[in-house]
N, C-alpha and C positions, 0 to 999 in steps of 0.2 A: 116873155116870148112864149111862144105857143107850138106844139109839137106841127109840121107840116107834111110830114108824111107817117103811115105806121110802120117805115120797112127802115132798116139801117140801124134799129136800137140792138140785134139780138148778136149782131156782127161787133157794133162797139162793145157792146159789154164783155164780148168775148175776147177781142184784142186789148182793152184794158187789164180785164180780169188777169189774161195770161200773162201782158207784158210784166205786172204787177210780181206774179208766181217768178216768172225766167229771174225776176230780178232778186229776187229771196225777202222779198216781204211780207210782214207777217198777213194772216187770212183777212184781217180787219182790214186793213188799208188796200186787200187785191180789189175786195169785194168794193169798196168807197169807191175808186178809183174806175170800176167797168163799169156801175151804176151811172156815176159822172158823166164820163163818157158815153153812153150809151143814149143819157137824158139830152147831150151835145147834139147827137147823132139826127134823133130824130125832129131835133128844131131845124134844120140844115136842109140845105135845098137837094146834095145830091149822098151819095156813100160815102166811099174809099177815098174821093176824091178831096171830102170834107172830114175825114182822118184827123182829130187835132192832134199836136203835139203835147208830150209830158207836160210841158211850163205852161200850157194853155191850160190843159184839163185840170192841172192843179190849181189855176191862177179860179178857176170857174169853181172848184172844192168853195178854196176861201172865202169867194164874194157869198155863196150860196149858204154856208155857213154864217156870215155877217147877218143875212137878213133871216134866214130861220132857225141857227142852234145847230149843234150837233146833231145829226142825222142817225150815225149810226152807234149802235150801245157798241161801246168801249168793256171791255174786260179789267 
């Protein structure tokens, strides 16, 4: 699927990235986690409205790792 608008990635990456931080995990998995999210955002027809959930954004990690690999270098 293909990005549909440019607006709405710089908001999810930010409520990811932070929900990530509130929740004390480490910088790797904030950062995975607001990119996801954010890559979500801007396939999605509207914002705030189109907000995934945890179990989604993570469910989108997984598959997205399935078909390209580990994304982000691991320490």
């Amino acid at each position: 699927m293909q990005a549909r608008k440019g607006f709405g990635g710089g908001d999810g990456y930010a409520a990811g990235f932070l929900y990530g931080l509130y929740q004390g995990w480490d910088m790797t998995e904030c950062l995975e986690f607001g990119s996801a999210e954010a890559s979500m955002m801007v396939r999605s027809n509207n914002c705030s409205d189109d907000l995934p959930d945890t179990e989604t954004v993570r469910a989108f990690i997984e598959e997205e790792k399935k078909l390209y690999g580990e994304m982000v270098a691991r320490g």
